[in-house]
N, C-alpha and C positions, 0 to 999 in steps of 0.2 A: 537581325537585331534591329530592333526598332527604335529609335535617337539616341543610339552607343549605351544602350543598358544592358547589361546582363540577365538570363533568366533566372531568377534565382533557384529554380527549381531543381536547374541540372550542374549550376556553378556550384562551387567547394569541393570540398574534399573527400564528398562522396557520392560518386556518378550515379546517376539513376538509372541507367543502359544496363550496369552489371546487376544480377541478382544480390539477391542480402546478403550468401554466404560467401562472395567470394569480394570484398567490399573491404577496402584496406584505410586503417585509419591513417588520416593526414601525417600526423606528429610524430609520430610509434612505430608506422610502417607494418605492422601486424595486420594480419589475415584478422577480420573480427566476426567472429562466430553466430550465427543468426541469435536474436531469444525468441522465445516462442509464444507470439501472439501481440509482438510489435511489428510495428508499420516501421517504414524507413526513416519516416521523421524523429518519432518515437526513440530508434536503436541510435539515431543519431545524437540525440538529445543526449543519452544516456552515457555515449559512448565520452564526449564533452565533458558530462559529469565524472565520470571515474577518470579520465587522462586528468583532472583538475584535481582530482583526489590521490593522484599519483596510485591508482592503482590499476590493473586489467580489468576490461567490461566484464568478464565473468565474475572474478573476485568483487567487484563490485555490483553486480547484481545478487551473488550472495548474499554480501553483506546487507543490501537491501531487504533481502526476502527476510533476513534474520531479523531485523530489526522491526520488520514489519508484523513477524510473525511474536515477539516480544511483546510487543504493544498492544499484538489482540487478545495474546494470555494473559495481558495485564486490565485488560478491560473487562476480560470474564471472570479472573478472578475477583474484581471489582464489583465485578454482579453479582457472584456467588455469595460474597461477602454483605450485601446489600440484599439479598432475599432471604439470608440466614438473619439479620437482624429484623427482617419485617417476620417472619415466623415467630420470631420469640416475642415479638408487640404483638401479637394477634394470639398468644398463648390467653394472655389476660382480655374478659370480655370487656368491650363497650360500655358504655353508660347503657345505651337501648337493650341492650341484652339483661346487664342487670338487674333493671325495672322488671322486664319482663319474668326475668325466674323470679324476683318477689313475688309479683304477681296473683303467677301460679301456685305459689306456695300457699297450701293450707295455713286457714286463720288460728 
């Protein structure tokens, strides 16, 4: 230790020596479950957030997915609903379109 500092790397409550699955939360004392396709800092973040939510990392990453997954079908149907209105404005031509079938139209 270099001038009485800690590394922060390997201090708190979740050792960096042990793999992700066998990694015990500080506060809770529970075994916490890897997710799949976070890093250690990441599951540590997470795990933070759901103890502060008073709920289990898993329940709480649930509930994340769920909400997350709300949000995208709220943004497609958003789009859906926004390309069904530009269809029905493109039903009626243009000014330039108009002109044009006059145009053509016999005198």
């Amino acid at each position: 230790m270099m001038f009485g500092k800690k590394n922060k790397r390997t201090a708190g409550p979740l050792p960096a020596s042990e793999p992700v699955a066998k990694r015990v939360s500080a506060k809770s004392r529970t075994v916490v479950a890897p997710v799949a396709g976070k890093g250690s800092g990441k599951l540590a973040y997470e795990t933070r957030r759901a103890e502060k939510a008073g709920m289990g990392l898993e329940k709480w990453m649930a509930e994340k997915d769920r909400r997350a997954r709300a949000e995208r079908e709220a943004i497609a149907e958003a789009k859906r609903k926004a390309d069904a209105g530009r269809k029905a404005e493109a039903a009626k031509p243009g000014l330039l379109r108009r002109l044009l079938d006059r145009a053509h139209k016999p005198i």
